[in-house]
C-alpha positions in Angstrom: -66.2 66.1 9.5 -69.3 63.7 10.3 -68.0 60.5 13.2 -68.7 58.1 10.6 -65.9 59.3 7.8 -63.4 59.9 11.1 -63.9 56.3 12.3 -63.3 55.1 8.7 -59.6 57.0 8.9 -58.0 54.0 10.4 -54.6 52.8 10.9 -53.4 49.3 10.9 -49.8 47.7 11.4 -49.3 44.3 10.3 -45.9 42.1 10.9 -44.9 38.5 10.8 -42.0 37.0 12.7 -40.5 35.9 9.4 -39.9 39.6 7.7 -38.0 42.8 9.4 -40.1 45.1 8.3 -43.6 45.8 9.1 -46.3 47.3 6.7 -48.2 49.9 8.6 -51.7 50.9 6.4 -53.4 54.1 6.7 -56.6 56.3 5.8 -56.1 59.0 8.1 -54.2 62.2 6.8 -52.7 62.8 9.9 -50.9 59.9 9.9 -49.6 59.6 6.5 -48.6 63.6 6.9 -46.4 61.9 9.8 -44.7 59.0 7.9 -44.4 61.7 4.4 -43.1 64.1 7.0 -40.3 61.5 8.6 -39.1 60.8 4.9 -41.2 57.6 4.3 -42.5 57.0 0.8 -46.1 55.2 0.6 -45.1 51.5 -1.0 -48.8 51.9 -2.8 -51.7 53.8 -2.7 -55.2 53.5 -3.3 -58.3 56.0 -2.7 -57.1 57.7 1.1 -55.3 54.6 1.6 -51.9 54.6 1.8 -49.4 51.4 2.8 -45.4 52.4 4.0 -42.8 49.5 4.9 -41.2 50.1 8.3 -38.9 47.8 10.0 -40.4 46.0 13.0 -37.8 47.7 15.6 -39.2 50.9 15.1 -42.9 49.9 16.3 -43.1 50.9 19.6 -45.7 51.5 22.7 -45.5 54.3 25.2 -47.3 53.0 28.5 -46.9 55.8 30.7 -42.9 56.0 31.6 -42.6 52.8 29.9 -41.5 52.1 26.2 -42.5 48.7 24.6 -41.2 47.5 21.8 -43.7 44.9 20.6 -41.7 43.5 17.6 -38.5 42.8 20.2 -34.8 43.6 19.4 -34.6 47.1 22.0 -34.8 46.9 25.9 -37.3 48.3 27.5 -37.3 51.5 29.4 -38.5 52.9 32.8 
């Protein structure tokens, strides 16, 4: 696969502090497998695109040892 159809296979999470859940947008086929394979259902879908509803809590960061959880609600771990 050419570098310039792989960079096009982003994926984006958006959330405001008014809603729980966060929209989380992908073109890449690895990702979506992931969120089909965890029992998500795409909200809409257009082209490669696809657009799944996850609630905020479950975005997280691993930094190193460290989990973040950039939308708040969990503690953090060491």
């Amino acid at each position: 696969m050419s570098d310039a159809k792989r960079i096009e296979q982003e994926t984006v999470i958006l959330w405001n502090e008014a809603e729980a859940d966060a929209t989380v947008y992908t073109a890449s086929p690895l990702v979506k497998a992931r969120l089909l394979k965890a029992g998500l259902k795409p909200e809409r879908e257009k082209g490669s695109g696809a657009w799944f509803r996850v609630p905020r809590k479950a975005v997280r960061l691993r930094v190193g040892r460290a989990t973040v959880y950039i939308a708040g609600g969990q503690k953090q771990k060491a």
